[in-house]
ZAMARGU-4260 file (C-alpha; in steps of 0.2 Angstrom, whole numbers, plus 5000, padded with zeros to 4 digits):
<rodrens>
0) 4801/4603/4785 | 4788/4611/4794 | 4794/4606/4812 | 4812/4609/4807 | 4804/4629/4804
5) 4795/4627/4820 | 4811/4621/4828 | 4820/4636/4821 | 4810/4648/4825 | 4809/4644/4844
10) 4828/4644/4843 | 4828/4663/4836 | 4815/4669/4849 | 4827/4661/4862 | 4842/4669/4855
15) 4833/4685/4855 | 4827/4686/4873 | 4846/4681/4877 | 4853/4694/4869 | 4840/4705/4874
20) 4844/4702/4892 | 4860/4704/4889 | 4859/4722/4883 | 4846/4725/4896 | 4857/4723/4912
25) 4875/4725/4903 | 4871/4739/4891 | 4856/4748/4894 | 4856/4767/4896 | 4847/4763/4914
30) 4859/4749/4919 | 4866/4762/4931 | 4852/4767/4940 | 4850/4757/4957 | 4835/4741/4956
35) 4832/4723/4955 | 4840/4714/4941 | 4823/4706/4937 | 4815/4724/4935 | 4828/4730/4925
40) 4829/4712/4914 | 4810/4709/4909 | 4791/4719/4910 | 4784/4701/4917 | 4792/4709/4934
45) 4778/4726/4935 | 4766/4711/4926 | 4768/4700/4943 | 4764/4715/4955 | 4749/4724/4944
50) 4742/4710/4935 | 4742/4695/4946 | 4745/4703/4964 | 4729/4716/4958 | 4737/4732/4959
55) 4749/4731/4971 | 4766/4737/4962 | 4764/4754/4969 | 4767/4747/4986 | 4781/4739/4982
60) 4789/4754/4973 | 4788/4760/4988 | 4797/4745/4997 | 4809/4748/4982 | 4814/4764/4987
65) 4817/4760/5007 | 4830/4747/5000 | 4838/4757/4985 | 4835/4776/4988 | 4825/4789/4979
70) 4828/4783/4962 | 4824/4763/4954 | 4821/4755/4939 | 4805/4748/4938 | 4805/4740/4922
75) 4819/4739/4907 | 4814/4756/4901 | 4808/4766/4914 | 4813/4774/4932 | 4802/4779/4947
80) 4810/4795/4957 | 4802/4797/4973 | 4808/4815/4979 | 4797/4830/4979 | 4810/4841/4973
85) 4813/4832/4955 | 4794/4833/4953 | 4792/4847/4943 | 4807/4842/4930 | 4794/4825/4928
90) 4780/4836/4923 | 4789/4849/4917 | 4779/4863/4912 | 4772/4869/4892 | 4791/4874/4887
95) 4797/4860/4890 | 4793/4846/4879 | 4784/4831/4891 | 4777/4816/4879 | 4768/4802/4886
100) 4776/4782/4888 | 4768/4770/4875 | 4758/4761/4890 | 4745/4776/4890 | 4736/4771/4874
105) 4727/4754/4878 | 4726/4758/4898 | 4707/4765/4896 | 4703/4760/4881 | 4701/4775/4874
110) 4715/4778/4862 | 4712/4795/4853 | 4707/4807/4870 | 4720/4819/4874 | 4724/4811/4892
115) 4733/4796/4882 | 4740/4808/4867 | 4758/4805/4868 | 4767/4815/4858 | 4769/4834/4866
120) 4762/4847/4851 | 4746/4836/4848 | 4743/4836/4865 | 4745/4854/4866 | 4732/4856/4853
125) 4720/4844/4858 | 4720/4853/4876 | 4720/4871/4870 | 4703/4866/4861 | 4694/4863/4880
130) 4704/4871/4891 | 4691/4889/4891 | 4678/4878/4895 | 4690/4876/4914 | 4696/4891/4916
135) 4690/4899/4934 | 4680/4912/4925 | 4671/4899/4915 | 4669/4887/4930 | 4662/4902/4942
140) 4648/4905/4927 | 4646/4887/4930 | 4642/4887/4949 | 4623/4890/4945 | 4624/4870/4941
145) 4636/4864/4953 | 4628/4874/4967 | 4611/4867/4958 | 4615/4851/4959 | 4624/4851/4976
150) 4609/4856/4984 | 4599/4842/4975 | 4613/4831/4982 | 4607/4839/5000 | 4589/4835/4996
155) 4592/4819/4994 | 4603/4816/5011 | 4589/4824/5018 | 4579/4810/5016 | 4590/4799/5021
160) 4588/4808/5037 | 4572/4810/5038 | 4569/4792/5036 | 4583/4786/5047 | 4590/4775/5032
165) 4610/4770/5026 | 4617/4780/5012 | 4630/4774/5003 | 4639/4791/5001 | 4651/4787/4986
170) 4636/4785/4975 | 4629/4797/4980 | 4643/4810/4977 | 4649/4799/4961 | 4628/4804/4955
175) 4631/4822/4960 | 4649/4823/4947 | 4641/4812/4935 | 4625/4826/4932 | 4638/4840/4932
180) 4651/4834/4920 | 4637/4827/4909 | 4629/4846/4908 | 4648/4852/4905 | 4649/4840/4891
185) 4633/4837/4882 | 4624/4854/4886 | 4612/4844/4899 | 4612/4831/4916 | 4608/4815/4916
190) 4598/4812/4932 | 4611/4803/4942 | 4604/4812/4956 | 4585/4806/4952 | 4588/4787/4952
195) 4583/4780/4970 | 4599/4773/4972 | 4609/4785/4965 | 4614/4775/4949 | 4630/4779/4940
200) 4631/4770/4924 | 4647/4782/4922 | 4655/4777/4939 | 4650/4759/4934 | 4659/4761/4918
205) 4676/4769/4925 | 4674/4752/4940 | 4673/4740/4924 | 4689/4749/4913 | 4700/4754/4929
210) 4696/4735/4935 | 4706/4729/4917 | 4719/4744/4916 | 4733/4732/4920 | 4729/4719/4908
215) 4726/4731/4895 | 4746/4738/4895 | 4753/4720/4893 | 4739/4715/4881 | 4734/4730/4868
220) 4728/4722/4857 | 4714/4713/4869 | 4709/4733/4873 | 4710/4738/4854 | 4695/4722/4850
225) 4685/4726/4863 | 4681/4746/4860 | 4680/4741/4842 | 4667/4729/4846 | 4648/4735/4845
230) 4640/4738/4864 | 4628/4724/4860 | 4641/4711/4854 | 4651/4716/4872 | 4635/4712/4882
235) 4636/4694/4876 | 4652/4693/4881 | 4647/4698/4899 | 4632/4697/4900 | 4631/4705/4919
240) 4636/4723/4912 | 4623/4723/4898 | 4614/4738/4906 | 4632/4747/4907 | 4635/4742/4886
245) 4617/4750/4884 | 4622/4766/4891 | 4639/4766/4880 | 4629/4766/4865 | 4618/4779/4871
250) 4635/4788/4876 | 4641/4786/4855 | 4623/4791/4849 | 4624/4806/4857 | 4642/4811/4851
255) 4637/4807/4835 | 4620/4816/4834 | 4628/4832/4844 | 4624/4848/4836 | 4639/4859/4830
260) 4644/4874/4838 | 4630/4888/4839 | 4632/4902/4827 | 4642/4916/4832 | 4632/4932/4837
265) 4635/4951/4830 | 4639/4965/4841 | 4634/4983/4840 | 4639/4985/4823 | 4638/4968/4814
270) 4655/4962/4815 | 4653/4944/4822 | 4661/4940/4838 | 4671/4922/4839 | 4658/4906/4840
275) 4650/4904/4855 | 4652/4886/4863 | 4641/4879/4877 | 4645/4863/4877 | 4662/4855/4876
280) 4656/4843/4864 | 4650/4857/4852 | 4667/4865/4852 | 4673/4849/4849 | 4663/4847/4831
285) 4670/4865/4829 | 4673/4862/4807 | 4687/4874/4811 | 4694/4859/4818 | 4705/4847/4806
290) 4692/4833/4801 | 4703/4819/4810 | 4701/4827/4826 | 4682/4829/4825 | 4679/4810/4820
295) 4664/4801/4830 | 4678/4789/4840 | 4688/4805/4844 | 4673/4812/4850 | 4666/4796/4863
300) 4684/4793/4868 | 4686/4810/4873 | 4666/4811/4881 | 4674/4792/4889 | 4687/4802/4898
305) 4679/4819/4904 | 4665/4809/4910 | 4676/4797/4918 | 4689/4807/4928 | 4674/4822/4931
310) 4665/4809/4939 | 4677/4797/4951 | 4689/4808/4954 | 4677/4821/4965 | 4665/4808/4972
315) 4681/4798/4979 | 4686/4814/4987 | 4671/4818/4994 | 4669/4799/4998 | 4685/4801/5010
320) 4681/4819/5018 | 4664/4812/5023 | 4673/4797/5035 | 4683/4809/5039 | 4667/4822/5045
325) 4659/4805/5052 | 4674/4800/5062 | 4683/4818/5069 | 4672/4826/5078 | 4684/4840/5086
330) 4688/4844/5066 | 4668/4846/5064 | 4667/4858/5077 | 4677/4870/5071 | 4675/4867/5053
335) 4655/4870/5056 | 4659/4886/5066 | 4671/4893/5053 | 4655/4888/5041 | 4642/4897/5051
340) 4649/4915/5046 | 4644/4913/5029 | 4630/4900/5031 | 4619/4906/5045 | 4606/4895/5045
345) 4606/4874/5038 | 4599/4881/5022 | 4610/4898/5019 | 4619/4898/5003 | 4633/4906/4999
350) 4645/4912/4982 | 4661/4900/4977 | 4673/4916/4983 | 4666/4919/5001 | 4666/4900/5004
355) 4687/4900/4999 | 4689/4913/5009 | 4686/4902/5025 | 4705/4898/5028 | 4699/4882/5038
360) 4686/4877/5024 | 4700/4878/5013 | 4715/4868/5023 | 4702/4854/5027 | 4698/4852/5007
365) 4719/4854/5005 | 4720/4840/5017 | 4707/4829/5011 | 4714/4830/4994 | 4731/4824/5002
370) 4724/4810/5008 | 4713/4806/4996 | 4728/4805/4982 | 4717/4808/4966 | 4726/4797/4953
375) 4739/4786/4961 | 4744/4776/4944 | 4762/4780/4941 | 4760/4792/4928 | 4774/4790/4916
380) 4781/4807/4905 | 4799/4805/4893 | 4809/4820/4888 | 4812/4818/4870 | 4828/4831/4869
385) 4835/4832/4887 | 4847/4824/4894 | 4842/4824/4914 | 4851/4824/4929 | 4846/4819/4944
390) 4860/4817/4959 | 4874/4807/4952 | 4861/4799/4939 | 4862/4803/4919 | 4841/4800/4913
395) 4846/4803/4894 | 4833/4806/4882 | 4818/4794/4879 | 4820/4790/4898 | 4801/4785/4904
400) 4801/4792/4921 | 4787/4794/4934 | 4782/4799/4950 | 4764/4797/4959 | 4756/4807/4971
405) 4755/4794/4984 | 4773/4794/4987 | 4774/4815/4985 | 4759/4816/4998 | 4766/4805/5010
410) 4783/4811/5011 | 4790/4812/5032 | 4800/4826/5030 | 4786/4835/5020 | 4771/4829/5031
415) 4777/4824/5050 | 4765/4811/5052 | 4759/4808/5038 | 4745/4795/5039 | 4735/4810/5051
420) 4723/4817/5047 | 4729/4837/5049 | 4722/4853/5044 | 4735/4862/5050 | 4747/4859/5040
425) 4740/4871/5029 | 4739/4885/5042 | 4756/4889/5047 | 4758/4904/5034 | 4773/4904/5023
430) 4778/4889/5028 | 4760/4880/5025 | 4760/4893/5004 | 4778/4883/5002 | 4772/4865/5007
435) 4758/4868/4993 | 4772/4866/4978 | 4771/4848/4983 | 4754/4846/4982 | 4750/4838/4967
440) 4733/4829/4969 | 4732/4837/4950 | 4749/4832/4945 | 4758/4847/4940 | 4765/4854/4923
445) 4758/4854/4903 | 4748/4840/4906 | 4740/4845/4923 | 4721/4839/4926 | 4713/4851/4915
450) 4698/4850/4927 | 4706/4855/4943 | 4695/4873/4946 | 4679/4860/4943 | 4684/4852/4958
455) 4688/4865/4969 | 4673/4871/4965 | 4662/4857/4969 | 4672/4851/4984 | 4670/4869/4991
460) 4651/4870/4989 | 4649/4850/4993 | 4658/4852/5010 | 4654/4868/5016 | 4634/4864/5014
465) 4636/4847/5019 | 4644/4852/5039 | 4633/4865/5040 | 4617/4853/5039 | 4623/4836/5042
470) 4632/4824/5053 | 4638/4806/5049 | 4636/4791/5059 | 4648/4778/5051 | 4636/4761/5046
475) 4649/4747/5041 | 4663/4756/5037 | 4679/4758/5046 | 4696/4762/5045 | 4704/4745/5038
480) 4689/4749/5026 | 4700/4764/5020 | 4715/4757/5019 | 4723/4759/5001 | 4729/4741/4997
485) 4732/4743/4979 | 4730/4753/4960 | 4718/4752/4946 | 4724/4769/4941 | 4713/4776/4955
490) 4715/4771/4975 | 4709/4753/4977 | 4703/4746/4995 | 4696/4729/5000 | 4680/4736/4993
495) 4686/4740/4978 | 4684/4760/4973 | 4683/4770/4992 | 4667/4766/4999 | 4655/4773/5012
500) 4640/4770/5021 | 4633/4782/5036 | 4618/4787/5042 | 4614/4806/5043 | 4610/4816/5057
505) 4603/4835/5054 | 4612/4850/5064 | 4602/4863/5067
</rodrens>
């Protein structure tokens, strides 16, 4: 009896994947829309490319779309448009309703953050609680610490000069974001910039949960045990990463034990103003906020992603714009001249709005952040009530649909040579303030990187100071080094996250 119900049940399961292959090429609201038949049939098809070809779906995409046009179904339920004129009906801005694809929740492990909140309206809460803290009003008040902890950073280089040693610049730069989005988050740095080799724990962290991102969409329920799992239980398991489990308990102790938010003062006349929040954690543990959004998970998931993104994201910038200072020398030259007005002297400092006032400061960073991609995951976004139209192509609603900067920043007609390396494409007047709708090294619309002002601000402050004391001798690094050959949600070379070693050389 018991092998007869075996026997059936294998049978059923058969019958069903038939049938649901079936619907899939035959019946399917996407069976229209140009692609292979084996994307469009089964999931084990972006499994292949992104779990046992490490990554490498995004390039393929883009072999895709050279065979079958701007628009192709990548999988049963989802289409990738690659055409910088759609990109704003993707990510469709806050009156437009833009939820998140299913894949989003066990992709860091961090379930309850806003980043991976899927529906639109508790996204919209959940990001109106932080957003004053990025605001460019709040992040100029903040310049004190990024300008503080930039010049650290140049401190520290300066000893690499002085002692003629390699640095390996993407830690150094991932230390400098760690100490800033640390004080942002928990009221105080953590003295990245201190260690002797510029640990990261946090950068070590994103490496170790980017590194399983794949396998973590195909297999939730292998992410959902692990972050349920006590840090100490997860250091048997790999025992290597025991330090890096340490520092994630450390991480939940202090989300627990995070005091609420300070008081609210009185003015003039004793009428209190509104709470005052110094920290994006106290806000957070506002008890205006309903209980199940103050929770100590919610709290580490969300502290998981801040710290995460504020960190890799700006030191893999950085990272790129520094083989780019070490290996174009004309762009130096003029770069460092343009720099000179505001920075006199190697040790000159100047405000965050006379540094964005230099138009080629500015066009070098625009570039840089080009090239540099940001996230180049494809990030998925479903219109719950529209019915789309792209070209000759219904996307009715429910449709996953996504884009990813890699392909927006690369376009030819767009960016003429696009692999260059080219300031001035942001230095043609009208032409270059129209090219910057398709920039979107920040994605664009509701659920636009909340953080964007914080980099701006530290890339402005991190390069201007860095030209205007420095060169960069590349150390074993070169430009098959750079080469982008797949995704782990961020950029992904031979070397894993960009990496970078030079020596420094002072300017006077």
């Amino acid at each position: 009896m018991g092998w007869l119900t075996i026997g059936v049940a294998c049978f059923g399961l058969v019958l069903y994947q038939i049938i649901q292959g079936i619907y899939r090429l035959y019946f399917h609201p996407l069976r229209h829309i140009p692609g292979p038949k084996l994307a469009g049939l089964t999931h084990l098809y972006d499994f292949y490319y992104n779990v046992i070809q490490k990554g490498r779906f995004i390039h393929h995409i883009g072999d895709l779309h050279k065979e079958y046009g701007p628009i192709v179904r990548i999988t049963p339920d989802e289409v990738h448009i690659n055409d910088p004129t759609f990109y704003d009906e993707i990510y469709a801005p806050g009156r437009r309703r833009r939820d998140k694809p299913w894949y989003y929740i066990p992709i860091g492990g961090l379930p309850s953050s806003t980043i991976t909140t899927l529906d639109h309206d508790h996204h919209r809460m959940r990001r109106a609680f932080v957003s004053p803290f990025f605001s460019r009003r709040a992040i100029q008040e903040l310049s004190r610490v990024t300008e503080g902890s930039t010049l650290k950073l140049m401190s520290r280089l300066q000893r690499f000069c002085d002692e003629d040693q390699v640095v390996r610049l993407d830690d150094a730069f991932a230390a400098m974001a760690s100490d800033i989005i640390t004080y942002l988050y928990y009221g105080h740095s953590l003295g990245f910039l201190d260690s002797e080799d510029f640990r990261s724990d946090i950068r070590l962290l994103v490496n170790e949960t980017a590194a399983t991102c794949h396998i973590n969409r195909f297999f939730p329920l292998l992410s959902m045990v692990l972050s349920m799992m006590p840090p100490r239980w997860l250091a048997l398991i790999k025992p290597g990463s025991g330090h890096l489990f340490e520092y994630i308990e450390k991480l939940s102790r202090m989300a627990a034990q995070a005091p609420p938010a300070i008081d609210a003062e009185a003015d003039d006349e004793g009428v209190k103003k509104r709470p005052l929040y110094k920290t994006i954690l106290a806000r957070l543990r506002d008890p205006q906020i309903p209980p199940e959004e103050r929770t100590v998970t919610r709290l580490q998931h969300e502290g998981g992603v801040f710290l995460g993104g504020g960190t890799e994201t700006t030191a893999s910038t950085l990272t790129f714009a520094s083989y780019i200072l070490g290996t174009h020398p004309e762009i130096v030259h003029r770069l460092r001249a343009e720099i000179k007005e505001v920075l006199p002297t190697p040790t000159s400092r100047a405000t965050w709005v006379e540094l964005e006032k230099l138009p080629y400061l500015t066009a070098f960073i625009y570039e840089t952040l080009r090239l540099a991609y940001g996230l180049i995951f494809r990030t998925g976004r479903i219109a719950p009530t529209e019915t789309l139209q792209y070209r000759d192509y219904a996307l009715p609603p429910g449709t996953i649909m996504s884009s990813s900067a890699y392909f927006i920043h690369r376009d030819p007609i767009l960016y003429p040579d696009c692999d260059k390396f080219d300031p001035e494409r942001w230095l043609q007047g009208e032409k270059s303030e129209d090219l910057k709708r398709y920039h979107v090294s920040f994605s664009r619309g509701s659920r636009s990187c909340v953080g964007k002002n914080l980099a701006w601000n530290e890339l402005y402050f991190t390069i201007a100071y860095m030209v205007r004391r420095f060169d960069f001798e590349m150390h074993d690094t070169t430009a098959e080094d750079m080469k982008i050959v797949g995704e782990t949600i961020f950029p992904v070379t031979t070397r894993g996250l960009v990496t970078v070693y030079a020596k420094v050389k002072a300017v006077e």
